[in-house]
C-alpha positions, 0 to 999 in steps of 0.5 A, spaced: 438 050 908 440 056 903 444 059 907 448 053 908 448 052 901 450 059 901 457 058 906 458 052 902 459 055 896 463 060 898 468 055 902 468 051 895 470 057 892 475 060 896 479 052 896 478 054 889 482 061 889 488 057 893 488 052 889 488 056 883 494 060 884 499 054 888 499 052 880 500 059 878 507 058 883 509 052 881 509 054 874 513 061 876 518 056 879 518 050 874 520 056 869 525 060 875 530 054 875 537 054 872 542 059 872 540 067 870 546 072 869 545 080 868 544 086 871 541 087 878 544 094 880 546 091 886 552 094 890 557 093 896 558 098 902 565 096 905 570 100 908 566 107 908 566 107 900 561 104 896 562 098 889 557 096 883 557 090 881 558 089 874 554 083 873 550 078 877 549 070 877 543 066 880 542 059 879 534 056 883 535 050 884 527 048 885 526 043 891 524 036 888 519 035 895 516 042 894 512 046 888 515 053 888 520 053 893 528 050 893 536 053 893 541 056 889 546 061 889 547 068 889 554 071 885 555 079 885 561 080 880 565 087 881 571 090 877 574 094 881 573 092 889 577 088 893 574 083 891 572 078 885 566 077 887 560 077 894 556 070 894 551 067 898 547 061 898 539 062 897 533 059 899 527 062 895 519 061 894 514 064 890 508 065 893 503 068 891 506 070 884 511 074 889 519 070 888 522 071 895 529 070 896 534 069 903 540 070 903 543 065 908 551 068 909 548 075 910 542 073 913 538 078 909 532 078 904 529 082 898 523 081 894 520 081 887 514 083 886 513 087 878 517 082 873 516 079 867 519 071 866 519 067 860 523 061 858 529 066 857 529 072 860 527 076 867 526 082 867 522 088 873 523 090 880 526 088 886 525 090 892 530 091 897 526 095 904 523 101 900 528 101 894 525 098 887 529 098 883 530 095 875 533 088 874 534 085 867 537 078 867 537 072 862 537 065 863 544 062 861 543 054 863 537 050 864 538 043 868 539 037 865 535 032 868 538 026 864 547 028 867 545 032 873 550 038 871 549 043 875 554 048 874 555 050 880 559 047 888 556 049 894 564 048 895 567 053 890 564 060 892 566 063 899 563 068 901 568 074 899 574 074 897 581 079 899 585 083 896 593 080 896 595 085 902 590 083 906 593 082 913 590 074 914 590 076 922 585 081 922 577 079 922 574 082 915 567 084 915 563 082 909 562 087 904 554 089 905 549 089 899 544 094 897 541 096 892 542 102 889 536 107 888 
């Protein structure tokens, strides 16, 4: 009898632990959502030369139907490359207090793992296969449930744009996003 006390006990409070940290995600989602706008020292490799970023926009769209999930977009601003900016859609998650984020155009991933997050600024270190690097970012908009203004158009960004003596006939690879160590 004490050793089935004992096994229910311990599932009892392993349920406990989960349970305890899908409310510790949702609260990191609830306060992710809306638009960011910083520094994430990202850059792009393309053509043999590499271009930094002068600053980053993300917006996390919390999926209404999950707790710590959604979408939204990634919008990588430069000065002095071909183009204007490099944008993706995201999909992300928390999980376990780690913020995973896929880029859907590029078909690739990076992770947050060591942050800080208040209602108003964002702040630690990506993580982007082996390279952790600081980024800084503070919130810029936060959904407004009562008109639904966004600020964004899936339809508004494409994934890079070209310079004006780009020959439109030739197949332009996208401009690849590293971060830099």
């Amino acid at each position: 009898m004490k050793k089935l006390y004992t096994m229910m006990m311990m599932a009892v409070m392993g349920l406990m632990t989960i349970s305890l940290t899908s409310c510790e995600d949702e609260r990191i989602a609830n306060t992710l959502e809306g638009t960011w706008k910083g520094n994430m020292y990202i850059a792009c490799k393309w053509d043999g030369r590499e271009y930094d970023a002068t600053y980053t926009e993300i917006t996390f769209l919390k999926d209404p139907s999950r707790y710590s999930s959604g979408s939204g977009y990634w919008v990588d601003y430069y000065s002095d490359a071909p183009w204007d900016y490099v944008a993706n859609h995201i999909n992300w998650r928390v999980d376990y207090g780690t913020i995973y984020v896929n880029f859907v155009e590029e078909g690739s991933s990076l992770a947050i793992r060591d942050y800080h997050l208040t209602s108003s600024r964002f702040w630690g270190y990506i993580s982007d296969g082996g390279n952790d690097v600081e980024f800084e970012l503070y919130c810029v908009d936060r959904p407004n449930y009562y008109n639904y203004r966004w600020g964004f158009d899936y339809n508004g960004y494409r994934s890079y744009t070209r310079g004006n003596g780009a020959d439109s006939t030739k197949t332009v690879e996208m401009p690849k996003r590293f971060v830099r160590p």
